[in-house]
C-alpha positions as CSV (number, residue, x, y, z in Angstrom):
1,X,124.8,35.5,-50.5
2,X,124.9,32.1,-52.4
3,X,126.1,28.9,-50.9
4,X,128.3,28.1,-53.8
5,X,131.0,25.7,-52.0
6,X,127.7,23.7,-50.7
7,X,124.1,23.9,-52.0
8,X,124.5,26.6,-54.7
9,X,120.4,26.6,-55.0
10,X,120.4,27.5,-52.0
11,X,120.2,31.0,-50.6
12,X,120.9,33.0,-47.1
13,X,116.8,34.1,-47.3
14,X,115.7,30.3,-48.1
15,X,117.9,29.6,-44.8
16,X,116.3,32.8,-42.8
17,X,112.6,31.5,-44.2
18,X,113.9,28.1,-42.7
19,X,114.2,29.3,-39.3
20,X,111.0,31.1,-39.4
21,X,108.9,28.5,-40.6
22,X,110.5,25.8,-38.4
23,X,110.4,27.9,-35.5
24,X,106.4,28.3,-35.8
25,X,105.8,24.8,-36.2
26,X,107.7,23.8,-33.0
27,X,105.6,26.8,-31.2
28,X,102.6,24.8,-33.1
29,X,103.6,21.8,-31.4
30,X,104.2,22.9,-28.3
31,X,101.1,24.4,-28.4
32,X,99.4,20.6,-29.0
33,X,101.2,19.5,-26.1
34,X,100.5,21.7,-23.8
35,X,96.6,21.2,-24.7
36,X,97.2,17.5,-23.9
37,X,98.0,18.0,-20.5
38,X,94.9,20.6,-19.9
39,X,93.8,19.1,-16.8
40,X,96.7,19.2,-14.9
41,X,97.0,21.7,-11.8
42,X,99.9,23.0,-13.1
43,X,98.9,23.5,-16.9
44,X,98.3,27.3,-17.1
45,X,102.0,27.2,-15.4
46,X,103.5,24.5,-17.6
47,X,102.1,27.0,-20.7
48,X,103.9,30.2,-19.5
49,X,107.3,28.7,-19.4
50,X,106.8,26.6,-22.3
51,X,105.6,29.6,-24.8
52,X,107.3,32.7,-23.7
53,X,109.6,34.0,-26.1
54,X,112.6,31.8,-27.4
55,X,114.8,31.2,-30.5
56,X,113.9,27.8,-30.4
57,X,117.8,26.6,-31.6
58,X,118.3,23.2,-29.5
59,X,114.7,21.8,-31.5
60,X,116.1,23.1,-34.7
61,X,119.2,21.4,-34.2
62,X,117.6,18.4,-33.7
63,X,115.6,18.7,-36.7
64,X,118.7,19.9,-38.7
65,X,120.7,17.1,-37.6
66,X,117.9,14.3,-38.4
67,X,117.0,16.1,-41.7
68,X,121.1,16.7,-43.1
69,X,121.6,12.9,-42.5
70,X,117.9,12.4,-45.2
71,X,115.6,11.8,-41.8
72,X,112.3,13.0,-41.9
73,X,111.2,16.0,-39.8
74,X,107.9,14.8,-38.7
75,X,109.3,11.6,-37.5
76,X,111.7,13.4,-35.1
77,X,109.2,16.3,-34.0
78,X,108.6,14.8,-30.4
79,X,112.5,14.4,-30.3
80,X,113.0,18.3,-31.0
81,X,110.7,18.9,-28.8
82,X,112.1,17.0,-25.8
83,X,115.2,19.5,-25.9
84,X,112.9,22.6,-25.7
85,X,111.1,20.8,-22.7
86,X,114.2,19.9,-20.9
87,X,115.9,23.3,-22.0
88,X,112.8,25.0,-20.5
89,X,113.0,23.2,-17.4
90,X,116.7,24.5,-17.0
91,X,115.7,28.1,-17.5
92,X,113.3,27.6,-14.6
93,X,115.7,26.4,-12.3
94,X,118.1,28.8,-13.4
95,X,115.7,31.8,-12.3
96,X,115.2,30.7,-8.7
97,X,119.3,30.1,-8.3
98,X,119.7,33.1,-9.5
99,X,117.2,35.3,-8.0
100,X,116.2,36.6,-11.5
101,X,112.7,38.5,-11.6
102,X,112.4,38.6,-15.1
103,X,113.2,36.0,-18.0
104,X,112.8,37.2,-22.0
105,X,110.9,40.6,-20.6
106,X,108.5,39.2,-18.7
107,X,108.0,38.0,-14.5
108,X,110.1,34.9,-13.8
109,X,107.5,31.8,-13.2
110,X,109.1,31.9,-9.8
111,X,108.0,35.5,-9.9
112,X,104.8,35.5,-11.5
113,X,103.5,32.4,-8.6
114,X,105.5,30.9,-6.1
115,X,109.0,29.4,-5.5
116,X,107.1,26.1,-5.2
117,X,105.2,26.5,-8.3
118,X,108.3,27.0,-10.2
119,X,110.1,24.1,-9.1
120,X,107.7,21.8,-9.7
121,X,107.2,23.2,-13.1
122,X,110.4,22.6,-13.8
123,X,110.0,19.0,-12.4
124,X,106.9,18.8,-14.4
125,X,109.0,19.9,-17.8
126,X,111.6,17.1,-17.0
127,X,109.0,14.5,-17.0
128,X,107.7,15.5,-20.6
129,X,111.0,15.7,-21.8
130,X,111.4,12.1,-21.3
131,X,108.2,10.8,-22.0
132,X,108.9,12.6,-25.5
133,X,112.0,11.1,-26.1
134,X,111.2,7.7,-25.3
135,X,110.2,6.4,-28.3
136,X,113.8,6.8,-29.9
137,X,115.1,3.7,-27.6
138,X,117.9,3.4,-25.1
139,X,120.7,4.9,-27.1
140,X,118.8,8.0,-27.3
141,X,117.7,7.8,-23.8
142,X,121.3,7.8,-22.1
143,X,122.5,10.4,-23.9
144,X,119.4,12.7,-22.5
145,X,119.8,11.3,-19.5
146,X,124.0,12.1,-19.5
147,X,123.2,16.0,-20.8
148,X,121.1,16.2,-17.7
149,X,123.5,15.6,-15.3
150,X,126.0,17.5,-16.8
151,X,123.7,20.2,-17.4
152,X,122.9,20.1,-13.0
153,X,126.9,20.0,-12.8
154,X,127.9,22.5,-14.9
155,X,125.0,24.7,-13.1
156,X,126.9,24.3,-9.6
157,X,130.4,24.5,-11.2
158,X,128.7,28.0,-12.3
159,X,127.7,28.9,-8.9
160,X,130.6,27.3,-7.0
161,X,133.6,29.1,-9.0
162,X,135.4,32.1,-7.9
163,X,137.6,34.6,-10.2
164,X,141.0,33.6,-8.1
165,X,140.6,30.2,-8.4
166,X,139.2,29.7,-11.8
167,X,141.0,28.5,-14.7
168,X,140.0,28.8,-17.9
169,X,140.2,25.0,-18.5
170,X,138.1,25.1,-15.8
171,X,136.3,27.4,-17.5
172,X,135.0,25.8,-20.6
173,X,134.4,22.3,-18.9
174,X,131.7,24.3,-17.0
175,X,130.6,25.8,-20.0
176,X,130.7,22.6,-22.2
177,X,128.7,20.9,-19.3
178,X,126.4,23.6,-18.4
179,X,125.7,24.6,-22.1
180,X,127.2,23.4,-24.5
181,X,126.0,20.0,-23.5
182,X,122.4,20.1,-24.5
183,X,123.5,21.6,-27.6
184,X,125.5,18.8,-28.4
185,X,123.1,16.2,-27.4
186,X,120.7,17.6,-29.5
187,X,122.8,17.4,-33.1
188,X,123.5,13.7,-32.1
189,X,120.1,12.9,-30.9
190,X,118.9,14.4,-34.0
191,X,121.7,12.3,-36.1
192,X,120.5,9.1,-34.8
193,X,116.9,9.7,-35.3
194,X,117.8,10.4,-38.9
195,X,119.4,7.3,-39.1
196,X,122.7,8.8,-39.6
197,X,125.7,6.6,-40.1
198,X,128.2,6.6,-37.1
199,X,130.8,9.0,-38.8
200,X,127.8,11.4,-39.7
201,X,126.7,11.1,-36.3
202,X,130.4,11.6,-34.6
203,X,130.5,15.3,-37.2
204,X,127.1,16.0,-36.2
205,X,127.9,15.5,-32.6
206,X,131.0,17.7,-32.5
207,X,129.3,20.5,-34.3
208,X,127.1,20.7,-31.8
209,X,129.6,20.6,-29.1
210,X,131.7,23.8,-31.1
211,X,128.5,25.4,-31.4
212,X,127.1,25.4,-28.0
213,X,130.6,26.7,-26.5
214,X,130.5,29.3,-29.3
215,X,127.1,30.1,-28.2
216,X,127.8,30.8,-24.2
217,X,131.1,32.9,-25.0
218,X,128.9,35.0,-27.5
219,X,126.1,34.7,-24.6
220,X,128.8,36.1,-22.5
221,X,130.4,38.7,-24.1
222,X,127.0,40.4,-24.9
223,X,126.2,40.5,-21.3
224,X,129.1,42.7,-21.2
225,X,128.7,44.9,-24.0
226,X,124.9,45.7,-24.6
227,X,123.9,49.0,-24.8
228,X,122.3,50.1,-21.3
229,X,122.9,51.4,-17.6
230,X,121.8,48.2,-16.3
231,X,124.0,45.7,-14.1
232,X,125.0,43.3,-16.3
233,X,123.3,39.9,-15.3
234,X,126.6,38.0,-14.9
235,X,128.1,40.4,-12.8
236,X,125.9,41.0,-10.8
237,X,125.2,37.6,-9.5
238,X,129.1,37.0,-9.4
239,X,129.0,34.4,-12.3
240,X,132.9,34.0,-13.9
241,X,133.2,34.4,-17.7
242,X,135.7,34.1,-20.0
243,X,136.5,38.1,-20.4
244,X,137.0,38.2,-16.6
245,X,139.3,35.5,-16.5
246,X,141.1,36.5,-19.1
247,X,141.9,40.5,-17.5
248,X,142.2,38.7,-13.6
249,X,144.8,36.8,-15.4
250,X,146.5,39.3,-17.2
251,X,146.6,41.7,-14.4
252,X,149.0,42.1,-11.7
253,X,148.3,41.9,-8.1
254,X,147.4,45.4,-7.4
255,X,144.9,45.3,-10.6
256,X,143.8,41.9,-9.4
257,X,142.6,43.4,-5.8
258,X,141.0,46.3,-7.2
259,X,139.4,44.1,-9.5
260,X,137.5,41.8,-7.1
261,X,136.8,44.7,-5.1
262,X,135.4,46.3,-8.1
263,X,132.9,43.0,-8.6
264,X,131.9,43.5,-4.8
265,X,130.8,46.4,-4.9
266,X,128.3,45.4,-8.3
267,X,126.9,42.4,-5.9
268,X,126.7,44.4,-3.0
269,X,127.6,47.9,-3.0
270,X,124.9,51.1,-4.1
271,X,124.3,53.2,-6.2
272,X,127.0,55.6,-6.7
273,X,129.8,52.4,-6.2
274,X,128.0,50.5,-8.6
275,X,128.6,53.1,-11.3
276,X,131.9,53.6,-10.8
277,X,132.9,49.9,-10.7
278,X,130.7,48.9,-13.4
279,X,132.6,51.9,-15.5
280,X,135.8,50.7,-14.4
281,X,135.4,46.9,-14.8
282,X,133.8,47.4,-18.7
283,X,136.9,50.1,-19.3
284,X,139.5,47.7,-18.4
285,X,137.8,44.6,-20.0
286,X,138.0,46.9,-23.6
287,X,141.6,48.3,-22.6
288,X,143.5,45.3,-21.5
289,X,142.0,43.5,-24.9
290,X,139.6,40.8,-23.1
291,X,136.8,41.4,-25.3
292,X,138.7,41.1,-28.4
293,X,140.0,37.3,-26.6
294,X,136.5,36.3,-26.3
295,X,135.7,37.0,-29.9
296,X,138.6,35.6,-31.1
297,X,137.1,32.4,-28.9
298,X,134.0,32.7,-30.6
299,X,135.7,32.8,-34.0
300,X,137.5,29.7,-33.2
301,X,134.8,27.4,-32.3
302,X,132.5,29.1,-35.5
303,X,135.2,27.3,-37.4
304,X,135.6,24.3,-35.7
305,X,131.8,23.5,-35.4
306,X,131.5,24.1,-39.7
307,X,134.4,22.3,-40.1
308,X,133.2,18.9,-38.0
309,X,130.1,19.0,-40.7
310,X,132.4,18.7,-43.7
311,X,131.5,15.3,-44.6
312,X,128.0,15.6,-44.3
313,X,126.3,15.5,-47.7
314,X,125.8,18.8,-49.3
315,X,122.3,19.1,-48.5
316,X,120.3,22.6,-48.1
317,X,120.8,21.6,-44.6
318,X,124.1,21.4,-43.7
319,X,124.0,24.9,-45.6
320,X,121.8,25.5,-42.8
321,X,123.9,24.1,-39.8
322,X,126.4,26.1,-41.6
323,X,124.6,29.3,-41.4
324,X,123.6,28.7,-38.1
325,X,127.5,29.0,-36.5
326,X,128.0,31.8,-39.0
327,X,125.4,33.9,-36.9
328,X,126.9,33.7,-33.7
329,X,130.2,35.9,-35.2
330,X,130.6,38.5,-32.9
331,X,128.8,42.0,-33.6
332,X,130.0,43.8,-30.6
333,X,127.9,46.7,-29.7
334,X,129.5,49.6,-27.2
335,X,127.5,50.0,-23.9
336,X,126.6,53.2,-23.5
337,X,127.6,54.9,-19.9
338,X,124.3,56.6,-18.3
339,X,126.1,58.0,-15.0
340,X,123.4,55.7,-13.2
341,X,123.3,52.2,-12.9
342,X,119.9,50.3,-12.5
343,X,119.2,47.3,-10.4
């Protein structure tokens, strides 16, 4: 595939050879900071969170959004990596909210040590975050500082909300605070590192808004549908996603009772309950066309996130933010019933 309508040099392999190489270099980086703080206490900890497996995508889109306004990638490195620190951080809270025992197929930190440990890892990630992005001045600083605390609200609107009295409004302002948030902070960090003008700033920030909501509906519709037996993560711990909303909303009240009964008995119920509401649930998710809603969600904000970056220049790297919100077009996969659901 050739970018003809934007870099036509350009290729979808030069962009996939992109991601790669960027990728290790951040994991290079990481690595030189971690080594930097080598005689702290918590450094082995610190390590384990920081270099576990991820897709490294709010760095890149820092680097991306310096780089399509003609910044320089070295210069905005410690930038980029500020996002993975603080993303980092929220993963680790995240785990110990949610009880997980695993995170990317390995123990939680919380898990692995201590409750303690973890929180003050997380406290410890924080702190490099900002000592990374300090040198980018007070402009840069706020809007950091403003993703974090609508990153803590968006958490607790997360664990606050119930199925009856959710909107979907409601809905996506958690999911633009909670997620979308950092995602946007990052293309506009990025952008005014590069020493992007204000209008290339404004596209770069609302791409990044578009793309991070497009990233948590995709996030949550694979939840759903991923081949497997196992509880699915959000239903599990009770968490409200756009699929639910949309079938609670389009049921009547019968369906609606037998619904929430249905996501009690994944929280709390065994075995044999599990199954059959888990079976249930999915079937009427696929029937009642929620699914198909979410994707058509996803769709949306694919095109509204490309379309904010129109009047960037047409750099190999807008081809690149392009590709990027191109990637999260839904590929549904059908789970696969196993007569036995696994905790």
């Amino acid at each position: 595939m050739r970018a003809s309508s934007l870099c036509p040099e350009v290729t979808e392999h030069d962009f996939r050879s992109y991601l790669e190489n960027t990728r290790q270099l951040i994991t290079s980086e990481l690595l030189s900071l971690v080594s930097g703080i080598s005689k702290m206490w918590l450094h082995k900890k610190i390590e384990y969170a920081l270099l576990s497996r991820g897709k490294r995508l709010r760095p890149i889109l820092v680097l991306l959004g310096a780089q399509s306004v003609g910044g320089d990638q070295e210069r905005v490195m410690p930038l980029a990596l500020a996002f993975e620190l603080l993303h980092t951080a929220t993963l680790v809270h995240d785990d110990i909210i949610d009880r997980d025992k695993f995170r990317r197929g390995i123990p939680a930190l919380h898990e692995k040590w201590s409750l303690n440990d973890a929180i003050l890892v997380g406290d410890a990630l924080i702190s490099l975050a900002i000592n990374s992005a300090a040198d980018y001045g007070a402009e840069v600083m706020k809007i950091v500082s403003k993703c974090g605390l609508e990153l803590c609200d968006g958490e607790y609107m997360d664990t606050s909300m119930s199925l009856s009295t959710t909107s979907e409004d409601e809905y996506f302002l958690k999911i633009r605070r909670k997620s979308a948030s950092l995602f946007r902070a990052a293309a506009q960090c990025g952008g005014l590192a590069g020493g992007g003008s204000h209008s290339e700033v404004k596209s770069l920030t609302n791409f990044g808004e578009n793309f991070g909501v497009a990233y948590q509906l995709k996030d949550d519709l694979l939840d759903l549908t991923l081949i497997g037996g196992f509880i699915p993560k959000d239903l599990k711990n009770g968490r409200i996603t756009l699929p639910l909303i949309h079938l609670y909303e389009t049921s009547n009240f019968i369906e609606r009772e037998a619904m929430e009964n249905d996501l009690q008995f994944l929280m709390e119920g065994n075995c044999t309950t599990k199954n059959v509401a888990l079976e249930r649930v999915l079937h009427n998710l696929k029937t009642t066309g929620s699914f198909a809603y979410c994707e058509q969600k996803i769709t949306e904000h694919i095109g509204r996130s490309i379309a904010s970056i129109s009047a960037l220049q047409n750099t190999e790297f807008k081809f690149y933010l392009s590709q990027m919100a191109k990637s999260l077009a839904p590929r549904r996969k059908q789970r696969i019933p196993t007569g036995e659901v696994n905790e």
